[in-house]
Backbone as a printed PyTorch tensor [residue, N CA C, xyz], in Angstrom:
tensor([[[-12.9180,  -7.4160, -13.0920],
         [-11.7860,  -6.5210, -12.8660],
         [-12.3150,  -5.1000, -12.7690]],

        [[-11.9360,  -4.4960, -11.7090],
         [-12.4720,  -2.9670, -11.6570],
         [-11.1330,  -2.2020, -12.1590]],

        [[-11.6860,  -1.1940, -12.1270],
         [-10.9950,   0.0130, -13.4850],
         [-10.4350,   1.0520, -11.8860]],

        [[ -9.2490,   1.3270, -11.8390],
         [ -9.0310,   2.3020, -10.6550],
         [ -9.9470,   3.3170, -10.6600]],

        [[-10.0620,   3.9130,  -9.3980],
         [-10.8470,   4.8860,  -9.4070],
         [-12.1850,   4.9410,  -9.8730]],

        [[-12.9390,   3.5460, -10.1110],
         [-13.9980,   3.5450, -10.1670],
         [-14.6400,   3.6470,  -8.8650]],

        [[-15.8810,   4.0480,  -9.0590],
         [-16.5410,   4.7810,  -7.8670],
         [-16.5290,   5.6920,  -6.8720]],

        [[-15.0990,   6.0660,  -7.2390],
         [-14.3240,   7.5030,  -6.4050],
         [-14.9860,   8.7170,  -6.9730]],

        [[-15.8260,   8.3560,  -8.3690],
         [-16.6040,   9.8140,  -8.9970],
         [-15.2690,   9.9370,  -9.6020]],

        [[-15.2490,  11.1030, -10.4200],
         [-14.7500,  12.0840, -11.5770],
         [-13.9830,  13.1160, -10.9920]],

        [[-12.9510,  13.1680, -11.3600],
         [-11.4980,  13.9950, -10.3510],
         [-12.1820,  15.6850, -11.5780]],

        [[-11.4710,  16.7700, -10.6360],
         [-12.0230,  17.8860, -11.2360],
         [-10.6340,  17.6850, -11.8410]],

        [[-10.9380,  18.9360, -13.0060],
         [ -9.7850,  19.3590, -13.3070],
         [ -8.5000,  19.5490, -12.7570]],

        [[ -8.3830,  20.4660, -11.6070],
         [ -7.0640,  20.8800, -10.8810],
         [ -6.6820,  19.4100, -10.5360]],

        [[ -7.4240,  18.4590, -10.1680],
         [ -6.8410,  17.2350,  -9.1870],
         [ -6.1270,  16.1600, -10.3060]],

        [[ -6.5480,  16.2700, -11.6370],
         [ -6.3390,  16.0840, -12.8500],
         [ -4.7360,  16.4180, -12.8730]],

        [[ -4.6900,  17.2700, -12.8390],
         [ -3.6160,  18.5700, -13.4490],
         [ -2.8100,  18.2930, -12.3900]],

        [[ -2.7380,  17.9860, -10.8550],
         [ -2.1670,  17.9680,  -9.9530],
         [ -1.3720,  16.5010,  -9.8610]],

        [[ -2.3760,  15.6470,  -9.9060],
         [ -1.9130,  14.1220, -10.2230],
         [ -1.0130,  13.8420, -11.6310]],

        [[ -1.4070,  14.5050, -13.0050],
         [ -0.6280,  14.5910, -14.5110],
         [  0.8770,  15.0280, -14.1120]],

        [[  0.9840,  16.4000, -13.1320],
         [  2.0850,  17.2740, -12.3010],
         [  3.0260,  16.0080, -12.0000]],

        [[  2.3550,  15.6270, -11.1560],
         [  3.4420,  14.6690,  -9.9150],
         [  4.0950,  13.3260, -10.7400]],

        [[  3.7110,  12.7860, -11.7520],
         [  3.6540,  11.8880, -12.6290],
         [  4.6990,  12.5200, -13.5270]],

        [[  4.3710,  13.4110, -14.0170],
         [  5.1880,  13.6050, -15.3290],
         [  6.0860,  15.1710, -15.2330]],

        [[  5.7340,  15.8690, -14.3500],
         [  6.2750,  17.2830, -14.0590],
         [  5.9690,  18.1100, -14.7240]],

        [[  6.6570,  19.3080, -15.0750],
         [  6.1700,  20.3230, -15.9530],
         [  6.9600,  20.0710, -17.0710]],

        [[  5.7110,  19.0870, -18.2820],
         [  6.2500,  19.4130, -19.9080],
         [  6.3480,  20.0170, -20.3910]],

        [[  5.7140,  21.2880, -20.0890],
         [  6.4260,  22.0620, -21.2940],
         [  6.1600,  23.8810, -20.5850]],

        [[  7.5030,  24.3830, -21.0300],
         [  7.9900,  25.7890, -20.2030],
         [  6.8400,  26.5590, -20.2610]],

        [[  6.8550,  28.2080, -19.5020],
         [  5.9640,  28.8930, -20.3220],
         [  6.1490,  29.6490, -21.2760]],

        [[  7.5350,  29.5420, -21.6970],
         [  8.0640,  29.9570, -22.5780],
         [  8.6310,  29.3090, -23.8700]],

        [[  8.4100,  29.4040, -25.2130],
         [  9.8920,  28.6800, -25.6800],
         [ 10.8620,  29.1730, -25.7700]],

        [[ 11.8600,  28.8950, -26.5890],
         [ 13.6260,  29.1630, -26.3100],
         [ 13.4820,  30.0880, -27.2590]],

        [[ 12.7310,  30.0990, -28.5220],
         [ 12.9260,  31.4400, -28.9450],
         [ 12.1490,  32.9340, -28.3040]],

        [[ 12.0100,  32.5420, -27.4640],
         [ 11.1970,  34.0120, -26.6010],
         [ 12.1990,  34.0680, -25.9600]],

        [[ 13.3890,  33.9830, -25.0050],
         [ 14.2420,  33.9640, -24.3270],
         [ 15.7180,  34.2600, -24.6850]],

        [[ 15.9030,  34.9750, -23.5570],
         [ 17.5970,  35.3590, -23.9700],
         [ 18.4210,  34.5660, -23.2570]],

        [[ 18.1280,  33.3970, -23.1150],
         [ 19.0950,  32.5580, -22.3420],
         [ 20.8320,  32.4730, -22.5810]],

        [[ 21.0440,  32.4960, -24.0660],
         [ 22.5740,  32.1940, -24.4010],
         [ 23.5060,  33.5020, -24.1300]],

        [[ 24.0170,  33.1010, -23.7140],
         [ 25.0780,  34.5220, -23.8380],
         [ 25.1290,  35.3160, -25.5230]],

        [[ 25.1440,  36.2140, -26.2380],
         [ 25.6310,  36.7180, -27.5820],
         [ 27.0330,  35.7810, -28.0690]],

        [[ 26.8580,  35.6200, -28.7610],
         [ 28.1620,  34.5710, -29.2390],
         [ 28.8690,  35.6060, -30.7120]],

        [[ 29.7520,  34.9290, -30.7760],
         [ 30.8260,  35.8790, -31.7450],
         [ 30.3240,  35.3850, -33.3030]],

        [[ 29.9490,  36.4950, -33.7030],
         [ 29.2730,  36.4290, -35.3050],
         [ 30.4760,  35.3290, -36.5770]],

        [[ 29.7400,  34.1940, -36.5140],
         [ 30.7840,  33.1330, -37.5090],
         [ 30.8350,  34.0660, -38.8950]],

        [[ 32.4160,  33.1980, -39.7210],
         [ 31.8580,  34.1350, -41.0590],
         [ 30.6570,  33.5730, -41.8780]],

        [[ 29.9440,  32.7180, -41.9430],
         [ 28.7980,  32.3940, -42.3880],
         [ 28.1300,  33.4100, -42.1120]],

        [[ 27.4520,  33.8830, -40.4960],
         [ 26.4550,  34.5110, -39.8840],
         [ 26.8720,  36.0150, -40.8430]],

        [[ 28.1690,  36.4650, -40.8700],
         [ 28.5130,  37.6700, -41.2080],
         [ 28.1690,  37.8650, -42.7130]],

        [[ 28.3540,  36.8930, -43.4190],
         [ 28.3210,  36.9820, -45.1560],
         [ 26.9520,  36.9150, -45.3440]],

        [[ 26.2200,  36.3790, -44.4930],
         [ 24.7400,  36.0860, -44.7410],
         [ 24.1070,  37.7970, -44.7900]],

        [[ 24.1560,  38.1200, -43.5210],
         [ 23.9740,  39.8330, -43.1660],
         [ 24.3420,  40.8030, -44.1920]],

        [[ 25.2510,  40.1070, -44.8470],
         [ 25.8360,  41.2690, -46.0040],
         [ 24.8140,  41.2220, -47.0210]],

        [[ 24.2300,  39.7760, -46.7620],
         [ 23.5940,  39.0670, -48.2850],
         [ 21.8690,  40.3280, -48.5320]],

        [[ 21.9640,  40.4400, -47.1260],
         [ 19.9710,  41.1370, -47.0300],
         [ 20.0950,  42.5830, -48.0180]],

        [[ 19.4000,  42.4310, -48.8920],
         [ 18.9750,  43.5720, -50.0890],
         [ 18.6480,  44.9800, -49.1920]],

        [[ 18.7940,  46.2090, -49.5420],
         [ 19.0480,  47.1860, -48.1010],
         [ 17.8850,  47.2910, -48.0710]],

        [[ 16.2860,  47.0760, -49.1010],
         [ 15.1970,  47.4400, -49.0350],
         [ 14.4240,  46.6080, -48.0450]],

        [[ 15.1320,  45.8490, -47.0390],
         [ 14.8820,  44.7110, -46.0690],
         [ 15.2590,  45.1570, -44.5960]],

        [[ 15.9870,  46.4650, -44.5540],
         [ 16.4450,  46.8570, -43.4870],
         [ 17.5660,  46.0880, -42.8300]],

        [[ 17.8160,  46.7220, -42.0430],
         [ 19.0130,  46.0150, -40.8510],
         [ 18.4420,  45.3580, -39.9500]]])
């Protein structure tokens, strides 16, 4: 039983990366979601609000 791509030689990198591409697409962003302002600002819950009250002032705003 031969092994694919035996004797075709050793794919470079990019052809690697190009073939991984077409197979599986782009896993993962170049960003994550916390680098991004994707959501619109949403309306401060009273949790979010009581929490904010909670920060000691020597912690800043």
């Amino acid at each position: 039983m031969t092994q694919p791509g035996a004797g075709a030689g050793r794919e470079s990198d990019w052809e690697r990366r190009k073939r991984l591409a077409e197979v599986f697409g782009d896993t993962l962003p170049d960003t994550t979601s916390d680098e991004r302002d994707d959501a619109p600002p949403e309306k401060d819950s009273a949790t979010d609000r009581w929490l904010r009250e909670q920060v000691p002032p020597h912690h800043g705003s």
